[in-house]
Backbone bond lengths (Angstrom), bond angles and torsions (degrees), N, CA, C in turn:
res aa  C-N    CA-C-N  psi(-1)  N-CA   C-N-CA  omega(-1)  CA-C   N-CA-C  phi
1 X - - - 1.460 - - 1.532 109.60 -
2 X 1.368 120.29 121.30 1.300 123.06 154.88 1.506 122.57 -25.89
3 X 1.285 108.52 121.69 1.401 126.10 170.19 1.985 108.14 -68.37
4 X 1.193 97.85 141.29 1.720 109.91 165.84 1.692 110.03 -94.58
5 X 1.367 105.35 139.52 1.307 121.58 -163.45 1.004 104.20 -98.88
6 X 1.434 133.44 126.17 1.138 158.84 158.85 1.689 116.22 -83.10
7 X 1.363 145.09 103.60 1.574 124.76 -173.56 1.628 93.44 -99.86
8 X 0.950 111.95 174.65 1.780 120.67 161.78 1.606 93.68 -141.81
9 X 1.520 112.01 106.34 1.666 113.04 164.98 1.406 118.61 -60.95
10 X 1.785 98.35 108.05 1.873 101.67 165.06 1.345 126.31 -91.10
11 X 1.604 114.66 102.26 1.406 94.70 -178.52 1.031 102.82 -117.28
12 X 1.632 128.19 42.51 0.968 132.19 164.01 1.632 119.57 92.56
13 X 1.336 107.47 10.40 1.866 128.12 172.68 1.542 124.24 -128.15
14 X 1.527 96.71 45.19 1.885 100.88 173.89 1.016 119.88 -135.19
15 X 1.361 131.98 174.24 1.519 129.89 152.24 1.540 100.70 -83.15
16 X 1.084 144.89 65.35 1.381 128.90 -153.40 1.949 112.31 -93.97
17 X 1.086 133.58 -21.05 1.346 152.07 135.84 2.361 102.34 -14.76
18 X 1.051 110.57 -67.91 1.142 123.85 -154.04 1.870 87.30 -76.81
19 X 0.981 133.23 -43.18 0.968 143.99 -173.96 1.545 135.26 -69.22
20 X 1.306 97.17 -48.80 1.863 125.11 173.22 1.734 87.97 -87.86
21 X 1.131 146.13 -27.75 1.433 133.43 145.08 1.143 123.80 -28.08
22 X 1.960 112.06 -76.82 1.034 109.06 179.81 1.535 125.30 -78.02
23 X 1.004 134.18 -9.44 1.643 131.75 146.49 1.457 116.01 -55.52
24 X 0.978 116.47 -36.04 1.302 111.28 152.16 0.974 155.91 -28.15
25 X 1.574 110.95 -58.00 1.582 156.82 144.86 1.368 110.02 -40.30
26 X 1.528 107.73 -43.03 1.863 103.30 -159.76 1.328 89.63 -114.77
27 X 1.602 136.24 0.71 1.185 111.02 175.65 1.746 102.08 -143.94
28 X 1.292 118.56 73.33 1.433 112.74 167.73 1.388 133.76 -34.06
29 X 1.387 103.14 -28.37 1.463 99.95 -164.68 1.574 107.49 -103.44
30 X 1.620 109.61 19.70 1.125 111.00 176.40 1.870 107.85 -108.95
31 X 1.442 103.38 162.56 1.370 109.90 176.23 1.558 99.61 -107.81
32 X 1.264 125.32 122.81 1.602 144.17 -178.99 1.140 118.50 -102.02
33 X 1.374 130.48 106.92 1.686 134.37 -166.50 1.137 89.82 -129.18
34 X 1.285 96.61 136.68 1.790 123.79 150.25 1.358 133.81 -84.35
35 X 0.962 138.76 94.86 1.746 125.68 -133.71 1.493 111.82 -153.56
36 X 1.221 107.46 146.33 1.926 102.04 171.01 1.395 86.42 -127.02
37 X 1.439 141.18 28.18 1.348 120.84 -162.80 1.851 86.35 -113.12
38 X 1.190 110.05 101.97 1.080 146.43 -161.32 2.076 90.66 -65.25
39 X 1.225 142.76 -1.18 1.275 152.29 -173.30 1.963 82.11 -121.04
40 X 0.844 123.37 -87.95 0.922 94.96 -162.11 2.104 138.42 -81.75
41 X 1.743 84.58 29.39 1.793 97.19 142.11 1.325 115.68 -86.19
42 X 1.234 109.24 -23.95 1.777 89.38 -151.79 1.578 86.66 -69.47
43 X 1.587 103.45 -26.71 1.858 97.12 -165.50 1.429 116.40 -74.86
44 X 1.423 119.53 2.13 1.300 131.25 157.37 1.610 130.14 -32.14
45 X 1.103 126.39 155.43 1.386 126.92 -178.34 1.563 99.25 -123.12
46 X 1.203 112.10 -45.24 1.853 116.58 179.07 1.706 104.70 -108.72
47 X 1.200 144.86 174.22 1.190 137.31 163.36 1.390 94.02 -152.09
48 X 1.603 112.50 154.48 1.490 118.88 175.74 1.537 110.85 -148.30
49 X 1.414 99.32 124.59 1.665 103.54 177.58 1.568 115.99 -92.49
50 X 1.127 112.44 131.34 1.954 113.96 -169.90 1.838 75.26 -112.50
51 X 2.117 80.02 168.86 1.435 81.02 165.66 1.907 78.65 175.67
52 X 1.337 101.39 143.23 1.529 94.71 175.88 2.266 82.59 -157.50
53 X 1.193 89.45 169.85 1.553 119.37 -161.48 1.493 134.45 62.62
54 X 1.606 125.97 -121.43 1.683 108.00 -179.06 1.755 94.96 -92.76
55 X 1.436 101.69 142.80 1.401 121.09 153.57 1.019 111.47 -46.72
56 X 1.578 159.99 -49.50 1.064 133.69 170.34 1.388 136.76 -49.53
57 X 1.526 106.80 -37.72 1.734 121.73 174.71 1.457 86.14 -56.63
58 X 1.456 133.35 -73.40 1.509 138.98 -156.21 1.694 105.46 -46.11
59 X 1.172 105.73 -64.37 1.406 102.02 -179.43 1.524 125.64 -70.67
60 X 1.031 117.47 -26.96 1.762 132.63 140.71 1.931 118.01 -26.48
61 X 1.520 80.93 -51.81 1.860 86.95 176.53 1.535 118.90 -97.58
62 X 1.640 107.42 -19.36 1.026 95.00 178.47 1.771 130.03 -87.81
63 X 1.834 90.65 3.66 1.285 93.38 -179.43 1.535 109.61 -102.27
64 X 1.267 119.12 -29.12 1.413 132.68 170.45 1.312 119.95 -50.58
65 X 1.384 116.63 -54.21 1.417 124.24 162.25 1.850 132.63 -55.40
66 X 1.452 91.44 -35.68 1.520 109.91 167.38 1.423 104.95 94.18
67 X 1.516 105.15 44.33 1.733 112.33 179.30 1.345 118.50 -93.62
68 X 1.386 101.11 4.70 1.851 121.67 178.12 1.568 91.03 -86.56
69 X 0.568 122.93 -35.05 1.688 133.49 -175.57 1.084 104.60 -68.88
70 X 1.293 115.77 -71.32 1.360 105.14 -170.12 1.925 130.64 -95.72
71 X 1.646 94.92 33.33 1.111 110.02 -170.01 1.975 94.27 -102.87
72 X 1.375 90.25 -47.89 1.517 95.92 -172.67 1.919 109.69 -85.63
73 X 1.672 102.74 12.75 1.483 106.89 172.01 1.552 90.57 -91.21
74 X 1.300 120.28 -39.83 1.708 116.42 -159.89 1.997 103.87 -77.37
75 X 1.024 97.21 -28.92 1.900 124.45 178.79 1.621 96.41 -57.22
76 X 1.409 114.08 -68.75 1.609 117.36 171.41 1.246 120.61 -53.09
77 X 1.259 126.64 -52.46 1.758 151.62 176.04 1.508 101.24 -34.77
78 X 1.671 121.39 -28.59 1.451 113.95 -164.02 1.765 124.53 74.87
79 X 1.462 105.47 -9.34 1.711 127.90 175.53 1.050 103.17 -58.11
80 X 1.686 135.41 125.50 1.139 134.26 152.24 1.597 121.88 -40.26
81 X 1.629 125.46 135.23 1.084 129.63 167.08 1.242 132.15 -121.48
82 X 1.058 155.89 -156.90 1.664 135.99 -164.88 2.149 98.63 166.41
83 X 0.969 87.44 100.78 1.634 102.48 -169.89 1.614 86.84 -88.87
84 X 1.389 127.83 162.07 1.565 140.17 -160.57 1.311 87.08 -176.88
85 X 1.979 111.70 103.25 1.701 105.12 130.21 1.556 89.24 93.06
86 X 0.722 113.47 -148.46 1.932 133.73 -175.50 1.647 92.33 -46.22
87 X 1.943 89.32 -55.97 1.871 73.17 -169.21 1.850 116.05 -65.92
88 X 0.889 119.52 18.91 1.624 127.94 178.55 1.860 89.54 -84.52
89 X 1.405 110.41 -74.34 1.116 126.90 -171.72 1.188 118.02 -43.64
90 X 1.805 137.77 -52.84 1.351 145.55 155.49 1.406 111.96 -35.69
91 X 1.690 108.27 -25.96 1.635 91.52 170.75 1.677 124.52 -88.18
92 X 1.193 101.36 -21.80 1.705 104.23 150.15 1.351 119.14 -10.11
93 X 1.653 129.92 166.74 1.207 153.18 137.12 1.812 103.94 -61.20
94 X 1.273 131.40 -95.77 1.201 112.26 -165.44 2.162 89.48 -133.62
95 X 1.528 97.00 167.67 1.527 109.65 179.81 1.485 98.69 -113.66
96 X 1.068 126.04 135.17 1.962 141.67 135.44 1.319 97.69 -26.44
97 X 0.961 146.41 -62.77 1.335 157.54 -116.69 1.427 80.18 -92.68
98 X 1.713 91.31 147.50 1.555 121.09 174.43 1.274 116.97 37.92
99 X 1.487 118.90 62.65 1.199 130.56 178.36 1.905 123.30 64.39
100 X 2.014 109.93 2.03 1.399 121.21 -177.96 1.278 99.21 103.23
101 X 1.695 104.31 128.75 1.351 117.13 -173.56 1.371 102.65 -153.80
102 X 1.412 113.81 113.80 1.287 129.89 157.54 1.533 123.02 -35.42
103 X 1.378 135.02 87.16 1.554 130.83 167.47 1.373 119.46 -81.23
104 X 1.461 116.60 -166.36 1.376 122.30 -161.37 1.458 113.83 -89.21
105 X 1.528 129.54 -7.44 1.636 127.15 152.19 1.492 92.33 78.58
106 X 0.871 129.78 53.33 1.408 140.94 168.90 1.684 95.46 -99.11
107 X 1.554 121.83 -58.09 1.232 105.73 -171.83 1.919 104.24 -129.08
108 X 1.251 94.07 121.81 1.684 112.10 -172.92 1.720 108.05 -48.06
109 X 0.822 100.03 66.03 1.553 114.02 164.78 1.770 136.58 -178.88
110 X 1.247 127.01 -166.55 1.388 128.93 -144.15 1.273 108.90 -123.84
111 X 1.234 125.93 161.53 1.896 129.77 -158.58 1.973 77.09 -142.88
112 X 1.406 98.32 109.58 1.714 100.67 158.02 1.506 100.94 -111.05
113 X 1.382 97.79 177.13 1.608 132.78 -179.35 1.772 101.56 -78.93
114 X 0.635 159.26 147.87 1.536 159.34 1.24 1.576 97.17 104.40
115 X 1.318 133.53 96.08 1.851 130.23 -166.49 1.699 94.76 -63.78
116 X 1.381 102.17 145.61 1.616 95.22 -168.94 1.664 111.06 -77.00
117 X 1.661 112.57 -15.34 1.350 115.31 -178.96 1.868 109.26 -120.54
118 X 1.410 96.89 82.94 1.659 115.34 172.77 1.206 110.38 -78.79
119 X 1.333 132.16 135.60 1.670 134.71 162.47 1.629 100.96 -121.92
120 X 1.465 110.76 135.22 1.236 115.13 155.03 1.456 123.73 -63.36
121 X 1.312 120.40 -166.19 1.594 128.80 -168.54 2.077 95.02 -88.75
122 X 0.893 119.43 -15.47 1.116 100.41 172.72 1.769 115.61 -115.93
123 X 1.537 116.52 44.78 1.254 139.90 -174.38 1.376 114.91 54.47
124 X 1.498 138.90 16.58 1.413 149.41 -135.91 2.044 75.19 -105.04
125 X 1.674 107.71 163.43 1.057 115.42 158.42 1.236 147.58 -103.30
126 X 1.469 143.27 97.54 1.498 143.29 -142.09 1.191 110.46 -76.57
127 X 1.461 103.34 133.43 1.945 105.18 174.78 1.443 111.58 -67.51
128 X 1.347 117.06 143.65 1.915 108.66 152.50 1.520 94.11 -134.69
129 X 1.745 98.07 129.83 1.578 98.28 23.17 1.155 111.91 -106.44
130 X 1.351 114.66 -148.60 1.518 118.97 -154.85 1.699 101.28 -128.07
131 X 1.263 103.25 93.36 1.586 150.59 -146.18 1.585 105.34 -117.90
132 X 1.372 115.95 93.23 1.011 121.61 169.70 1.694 129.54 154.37
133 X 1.047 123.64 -119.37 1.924 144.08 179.75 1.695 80.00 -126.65
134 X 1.633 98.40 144.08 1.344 107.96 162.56 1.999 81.05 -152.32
135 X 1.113 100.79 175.76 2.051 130.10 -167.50 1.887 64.17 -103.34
136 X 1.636 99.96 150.08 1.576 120.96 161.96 1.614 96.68 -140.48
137 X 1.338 126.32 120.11 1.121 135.78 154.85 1.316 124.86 -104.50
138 X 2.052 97.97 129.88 1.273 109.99 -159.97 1.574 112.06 -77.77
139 X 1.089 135.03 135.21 1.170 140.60 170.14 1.592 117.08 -97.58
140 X 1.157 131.60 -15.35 1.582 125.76 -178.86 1.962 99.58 -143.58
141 X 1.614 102.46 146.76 1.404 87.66 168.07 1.756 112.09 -77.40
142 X 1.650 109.64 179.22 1.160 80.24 -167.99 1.631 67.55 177.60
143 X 1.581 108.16 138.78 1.800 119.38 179.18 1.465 107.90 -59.75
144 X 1.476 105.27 -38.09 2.052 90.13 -177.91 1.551 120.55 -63.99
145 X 1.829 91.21 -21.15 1.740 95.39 -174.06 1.765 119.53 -69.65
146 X 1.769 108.30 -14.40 1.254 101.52 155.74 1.122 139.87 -2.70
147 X 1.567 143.58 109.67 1.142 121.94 179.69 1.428 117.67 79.61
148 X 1.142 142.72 1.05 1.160 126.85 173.08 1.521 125.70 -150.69
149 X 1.173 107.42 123.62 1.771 113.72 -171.64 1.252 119.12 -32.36
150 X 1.053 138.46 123.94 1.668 132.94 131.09 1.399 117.61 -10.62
151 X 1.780 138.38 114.25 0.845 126.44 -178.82 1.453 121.76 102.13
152 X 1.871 101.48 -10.53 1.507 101.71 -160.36 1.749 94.42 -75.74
153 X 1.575 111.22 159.91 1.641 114.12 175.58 1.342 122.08 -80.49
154 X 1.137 136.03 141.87 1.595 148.10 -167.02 1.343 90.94 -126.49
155 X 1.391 114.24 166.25 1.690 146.03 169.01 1.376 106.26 -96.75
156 X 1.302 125.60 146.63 0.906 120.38 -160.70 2.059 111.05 -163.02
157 X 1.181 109.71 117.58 2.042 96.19 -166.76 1.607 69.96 -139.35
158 X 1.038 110.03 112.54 1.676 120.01 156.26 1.592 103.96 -162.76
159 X 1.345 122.91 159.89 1.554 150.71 -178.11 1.010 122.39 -130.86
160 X 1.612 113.96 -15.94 1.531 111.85 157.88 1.975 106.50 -145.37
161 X 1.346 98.89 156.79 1.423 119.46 -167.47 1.217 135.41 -144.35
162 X 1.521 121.39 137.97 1.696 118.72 -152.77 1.392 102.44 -95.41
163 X 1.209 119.66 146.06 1.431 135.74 156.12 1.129 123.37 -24.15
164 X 1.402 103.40 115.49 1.801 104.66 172.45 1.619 118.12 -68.57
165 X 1.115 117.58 88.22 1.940 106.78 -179.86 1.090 99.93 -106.59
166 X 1.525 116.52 130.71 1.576 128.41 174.60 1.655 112.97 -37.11
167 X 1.416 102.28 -64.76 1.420 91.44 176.27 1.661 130.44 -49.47
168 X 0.856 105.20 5.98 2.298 102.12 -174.87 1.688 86.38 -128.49
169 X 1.076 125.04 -55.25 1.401 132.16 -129.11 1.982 100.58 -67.38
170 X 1.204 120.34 129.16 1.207 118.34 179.99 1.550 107.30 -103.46
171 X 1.062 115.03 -20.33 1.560 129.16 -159.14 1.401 111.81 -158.10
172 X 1.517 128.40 137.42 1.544 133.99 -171.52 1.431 108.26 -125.76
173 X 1.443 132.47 150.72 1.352 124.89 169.88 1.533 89.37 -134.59
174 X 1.590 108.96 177.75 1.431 116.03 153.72 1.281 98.04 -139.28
175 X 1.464 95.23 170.12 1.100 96.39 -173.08 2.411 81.50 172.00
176 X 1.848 91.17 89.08 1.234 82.40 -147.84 1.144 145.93 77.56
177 X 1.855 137.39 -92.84 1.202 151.10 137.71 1.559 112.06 -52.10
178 X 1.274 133.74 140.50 1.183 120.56 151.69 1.545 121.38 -69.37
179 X 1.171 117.81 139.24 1.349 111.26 169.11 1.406 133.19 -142.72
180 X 1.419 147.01 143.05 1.435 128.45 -171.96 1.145 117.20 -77.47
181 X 1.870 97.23 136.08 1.714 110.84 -157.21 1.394 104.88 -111.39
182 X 1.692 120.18 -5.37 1.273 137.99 148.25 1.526 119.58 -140.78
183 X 1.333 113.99 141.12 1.719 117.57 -173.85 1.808 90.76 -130.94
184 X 1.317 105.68 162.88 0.976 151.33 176.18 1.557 144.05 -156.87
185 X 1.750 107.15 141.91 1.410 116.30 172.40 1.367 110.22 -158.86
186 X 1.066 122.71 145.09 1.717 135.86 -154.42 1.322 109.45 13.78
187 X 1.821 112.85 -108.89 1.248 105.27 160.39 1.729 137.03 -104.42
188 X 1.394 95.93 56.02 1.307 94.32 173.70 1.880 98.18 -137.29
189 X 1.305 110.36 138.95 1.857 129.39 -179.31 1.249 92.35 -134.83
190 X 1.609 98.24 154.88 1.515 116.35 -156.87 1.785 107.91 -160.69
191 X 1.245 117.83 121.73 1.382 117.37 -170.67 1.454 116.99 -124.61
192 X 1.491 120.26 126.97 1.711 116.61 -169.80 1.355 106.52 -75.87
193 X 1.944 120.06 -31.50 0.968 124.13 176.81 1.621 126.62 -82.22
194 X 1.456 136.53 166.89 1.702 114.91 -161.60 1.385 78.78 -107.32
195 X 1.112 101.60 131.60 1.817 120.30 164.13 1.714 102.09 -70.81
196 X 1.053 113.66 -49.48 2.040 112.24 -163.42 1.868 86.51 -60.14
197 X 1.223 135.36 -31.02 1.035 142.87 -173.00 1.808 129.32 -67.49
198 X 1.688 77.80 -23.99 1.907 96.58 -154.19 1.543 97.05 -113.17
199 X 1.598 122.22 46.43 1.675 144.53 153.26 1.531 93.34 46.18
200 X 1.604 112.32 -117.80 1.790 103.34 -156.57 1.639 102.79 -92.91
201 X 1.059 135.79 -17.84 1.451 117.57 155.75 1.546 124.21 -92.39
202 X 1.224 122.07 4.29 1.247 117.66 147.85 1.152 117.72 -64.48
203 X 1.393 111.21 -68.26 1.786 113.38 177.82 1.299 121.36 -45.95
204 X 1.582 125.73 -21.62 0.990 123.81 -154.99 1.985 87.53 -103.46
205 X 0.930 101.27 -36.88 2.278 96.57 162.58 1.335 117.03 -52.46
206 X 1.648 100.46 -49.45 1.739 95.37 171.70 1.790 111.09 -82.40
207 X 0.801 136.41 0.61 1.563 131.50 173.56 2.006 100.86 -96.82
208 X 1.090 100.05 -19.38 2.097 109.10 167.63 1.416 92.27 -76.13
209 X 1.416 124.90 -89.70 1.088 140.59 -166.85 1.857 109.69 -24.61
210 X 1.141 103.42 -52.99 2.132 105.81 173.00 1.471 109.62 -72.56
211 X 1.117 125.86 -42.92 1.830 125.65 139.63 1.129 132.29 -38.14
212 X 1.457 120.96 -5.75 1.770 115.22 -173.10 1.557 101.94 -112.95
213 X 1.139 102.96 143.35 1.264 110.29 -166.68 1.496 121.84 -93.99
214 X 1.926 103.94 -19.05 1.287 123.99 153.21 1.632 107.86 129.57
215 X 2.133 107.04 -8.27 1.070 111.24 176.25 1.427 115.13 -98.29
216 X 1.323 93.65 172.34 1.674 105.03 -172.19 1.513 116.96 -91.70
């Protein structure tokens, strides 16, 4: 029996190794490519955007390469998608970051900086970035949330973070500001925190995520 295709877009801004691993893991019966060969996304069944360091390099490559293109071909297509990390953030309206950076306007809102002087509830002082386990509380049901508690802990290495707006927001953390730690719209979900990272409910988002069909 034919395998279902899984792509992970490389344009050269992921950890993508750690990732196409653990899809791996949670989905045997899938075939997992690492790929910029832009023919064989479209022939995809799942697609996943990585993205880790400054938003400008990302959106720099992702426009050069022509991954704006083929983000909003897979967006039309009805194909499930799965944004990770930076690539959460590129789907933004615009980033703070690196002096203001125009993203891909997928979701009507803003990526700030992290206030440089955070105190927790017991006046202590918070590192950024914001490096570690954080609680994610779910705010909407939602097929990736399958399987996994309200509240459950994610991994998390980011320094800046998008706006929680009811309408997108699938998932909230704090951490200081509140901010959304998963967003959503039709078929595309998007996570600030790394699921391949975040042990049995991570895996268990990416083992939803190859299960979702892209509807609501």
């Amino acid at each position: 029996m034919k395998k279902h295709l899984l792509a992970i877009i490389d344009y050269g801004m992921g950890n993508l190794h750690s990732v196409s691993k653990a899809i791996e893991h949670v989905a045997p019966d899938f075939q997992v490519e690492v790929t910029s060969d832009k023919e064989r996304i479209s022939q995809a069944d799942h697609v996943l955007l990585p993205g880790v360091g400054a938003i400008r390099d990302c959106m720099a490559e992702i426009r050069k390469q022509g991954v704006d293109q083929v983000v909003s071909d897979v967006i039309a297509s009805g194909r499930p998608m799965l944004g990770i990390c930076v690539g959460m953030q590129a789907l933004m309206k615009f980033s703070d970051e690196n002096g203001g950076v125009e993203c891909l306007s997928y979701f009507d809102g803003h990526v700030h900086q992290f206030p440089k002087n955070l105190y927790d509830a017991n006046d202590l002082p918070m590192k950024v970035p914001h490096m570690g386990w954080n609680n994610v509380q779910q705010t909407v049901e939602h097929p990736l949330w399958h399987n996994i508690a309200s509240d459950s802990r994610f991994y998390f290495v980011h320094s800046f973070y998008a706006e929680a707006h009811a309408d997108y927001t699938a998932g909230k953390c704090q951490y200081g500001p509140e901010f959304a730690a998963m967003i959503y719209r039709d078929n595309l979900f998007a996570t600030q925190f790394h699921p391949e990272k975040s042990h049995t409910a991570g895996l268990q988002l990416l083992k939803n995520f190859t299960q979702w069909d892209g509807k609501l």
